[in-house]
C-alpha positions in Angstrom: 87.5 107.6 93.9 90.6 107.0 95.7 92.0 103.3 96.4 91.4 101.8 99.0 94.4 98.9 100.6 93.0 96.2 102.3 95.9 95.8 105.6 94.7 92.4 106.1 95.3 91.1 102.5 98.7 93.0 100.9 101.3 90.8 101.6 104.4 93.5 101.1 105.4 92.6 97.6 105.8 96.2 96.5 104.7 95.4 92.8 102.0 98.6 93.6 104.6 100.6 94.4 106.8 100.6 91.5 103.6 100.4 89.3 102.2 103.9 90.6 103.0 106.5 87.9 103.2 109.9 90.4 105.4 107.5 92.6 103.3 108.7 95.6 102.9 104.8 97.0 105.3 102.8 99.4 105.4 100.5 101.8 104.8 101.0 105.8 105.6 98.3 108.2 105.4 95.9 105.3 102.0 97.3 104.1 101.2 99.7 101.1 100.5 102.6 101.5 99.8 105.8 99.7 99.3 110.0 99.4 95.6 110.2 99.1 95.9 113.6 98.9 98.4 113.1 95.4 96.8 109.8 94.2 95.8 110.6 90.2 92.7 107.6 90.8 94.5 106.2 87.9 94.3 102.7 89.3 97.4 101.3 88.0 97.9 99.8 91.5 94.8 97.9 91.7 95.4 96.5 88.4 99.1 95.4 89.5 98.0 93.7 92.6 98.4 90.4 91.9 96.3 89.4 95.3 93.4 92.2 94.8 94.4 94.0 98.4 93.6 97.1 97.0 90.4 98.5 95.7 88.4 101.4 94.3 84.8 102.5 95.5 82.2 104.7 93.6 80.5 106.9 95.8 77.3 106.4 96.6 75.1 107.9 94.2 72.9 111.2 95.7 71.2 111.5 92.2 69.3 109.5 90.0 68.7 110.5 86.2 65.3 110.8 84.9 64.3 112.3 81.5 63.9 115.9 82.7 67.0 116.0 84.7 67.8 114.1 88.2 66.5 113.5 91.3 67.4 112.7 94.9 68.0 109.1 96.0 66.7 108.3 99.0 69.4 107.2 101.7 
């Protein structure tokens, strides 16, 4: 479940950035970015953005549960 930052919306302010605690954020051309590949999911950052620019996603559930177990979902 790795954030994702919303280009559009982040205005630059950096608070993200000094927020994240493995320090793997920063800003591109004015934008944050981050390590994907490092990011803990803690979501520190989404909580610090003060305009909401970045976001986590669940993954789309491939199971259900049922009482004897799970089962597909369809797609």
């Amino acid at each position: 479940m790795v954030p994702t930052i919303d280009a559009f919306k982040c205005d630059g302010c950096g608070i993200c950035v000094q927020r994240c605690p493995p320090q793997i954020m920063g800003l591109i051309k004015g934008k944050a970015a981050l390590l994907t590949d490092l990011c803990e999911e803690c979501g520190i950052c989404a909580e610090a953005c003060p305009i909401a620019a970045i976001r986590f996603h669940l993954p789309r559930r491939a199971f259900e549960p049922q009482h004897d177990g799970y089962r597909p979902v369809p797609r």
